[in-house]
C-alpha positions as CSV (number, residue, x, y, z in Angstrom):
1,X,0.0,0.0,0.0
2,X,1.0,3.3,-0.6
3,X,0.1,6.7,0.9
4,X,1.5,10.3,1.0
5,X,2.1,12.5,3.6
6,X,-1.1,14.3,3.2
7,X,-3.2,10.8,3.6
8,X,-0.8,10.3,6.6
9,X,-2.0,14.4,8.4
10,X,-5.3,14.1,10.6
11,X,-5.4,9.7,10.5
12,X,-6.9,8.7,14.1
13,X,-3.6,6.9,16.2
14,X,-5.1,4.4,18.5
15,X,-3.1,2.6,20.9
16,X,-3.5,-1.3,21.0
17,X,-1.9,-2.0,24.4
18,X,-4.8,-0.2,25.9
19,X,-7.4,1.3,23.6
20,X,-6.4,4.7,24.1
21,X,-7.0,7.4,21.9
22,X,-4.1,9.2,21.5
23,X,-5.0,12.0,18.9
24,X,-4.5,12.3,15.3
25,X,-1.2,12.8,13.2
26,X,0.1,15.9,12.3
27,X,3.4,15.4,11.3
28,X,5.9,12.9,10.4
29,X,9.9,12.3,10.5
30,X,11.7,11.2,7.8
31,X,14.9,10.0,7.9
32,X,16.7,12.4,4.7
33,X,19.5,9.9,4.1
34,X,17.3,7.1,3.8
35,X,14.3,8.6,2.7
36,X,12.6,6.7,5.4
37,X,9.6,7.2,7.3
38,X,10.9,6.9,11.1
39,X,8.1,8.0,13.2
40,X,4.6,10.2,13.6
41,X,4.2,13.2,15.5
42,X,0.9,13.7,17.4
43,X,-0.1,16.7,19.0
44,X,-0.4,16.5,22.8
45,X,-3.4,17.2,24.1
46,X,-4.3,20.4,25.3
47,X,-4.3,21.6,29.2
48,X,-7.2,23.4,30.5
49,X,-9.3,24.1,26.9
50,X,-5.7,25.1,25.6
51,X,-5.8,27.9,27.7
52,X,-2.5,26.5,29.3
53,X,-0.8,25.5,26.0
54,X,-0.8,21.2,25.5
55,X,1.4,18.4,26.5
56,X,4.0,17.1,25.4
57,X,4.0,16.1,21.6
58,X,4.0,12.2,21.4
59,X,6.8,10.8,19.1
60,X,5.8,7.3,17.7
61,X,8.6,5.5,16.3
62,X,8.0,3.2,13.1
63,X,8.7,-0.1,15.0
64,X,6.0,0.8,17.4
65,X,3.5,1.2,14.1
66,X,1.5,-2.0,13.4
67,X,-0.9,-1.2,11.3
68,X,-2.5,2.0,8.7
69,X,-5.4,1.9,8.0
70,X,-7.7,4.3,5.6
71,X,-8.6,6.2,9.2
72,X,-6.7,4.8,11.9
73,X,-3.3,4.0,12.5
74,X,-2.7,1.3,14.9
75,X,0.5,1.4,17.5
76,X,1.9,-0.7,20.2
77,X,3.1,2.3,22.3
78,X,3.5,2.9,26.0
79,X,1.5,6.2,26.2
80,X,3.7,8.7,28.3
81,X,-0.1,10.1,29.9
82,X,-3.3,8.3,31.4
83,X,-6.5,8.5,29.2
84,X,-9.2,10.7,31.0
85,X,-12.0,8.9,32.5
86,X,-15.7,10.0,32.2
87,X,-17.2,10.0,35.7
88,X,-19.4,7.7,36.7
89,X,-23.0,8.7,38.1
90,X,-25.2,11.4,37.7
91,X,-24.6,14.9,37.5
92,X,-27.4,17.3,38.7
93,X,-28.0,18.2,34.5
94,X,-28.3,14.7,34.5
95,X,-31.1,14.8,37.1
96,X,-32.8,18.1,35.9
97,X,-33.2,17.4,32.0
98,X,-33.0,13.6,32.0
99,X,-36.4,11.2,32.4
100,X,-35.8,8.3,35.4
């Protein structure tokens, strides 16, 4: 199979290992003296609505790619963050809008 760099930009990266989303690609490295693809670049996510900037930017080496897809790319990759949970429960919108 073969895709470009643009097909590459905005592909979902899931993480196998735990089923985490980690965020979509937005770059790549290439090796120049190869002409190799050696890892994606996904943003890290952002801290308070951005206000506060984002995290780090996670750096997923090729070895650590298993599979692309047409919208996903699968890794194996031990994710430098934990996912955010939803909380479990109601909320009081929950209880106010929502029929029991």
């Amino acid at each position: 199979m073969h895709c470009r760099i643009t097909d590459m930009h905005n592909k979902e990266v899931i993480n196998l290992s735990d089923g985490t989303r980690l965020g979509c690609v937005d770059d790549v490295e290439i090796d120049t003296c190869t002409a190799q693809l050696v890892a994606i670049v996904v943003h890290g996510r952002p801290k308070c609505f951005g206000l506060f900037g984002r995290e780090e930017d996670i750096v997923i080496g090729w070895r650590n790619i298993s599979v692309i897809g047409e919208d996903t790319i699968l890794v194996n990759f031990e994710c430098p963050y934990k996912p955010h949970h939803k909380r479990k429960g109601r909320g009081i919108l929950t209880d106010i809008f929502c029929c029991r």
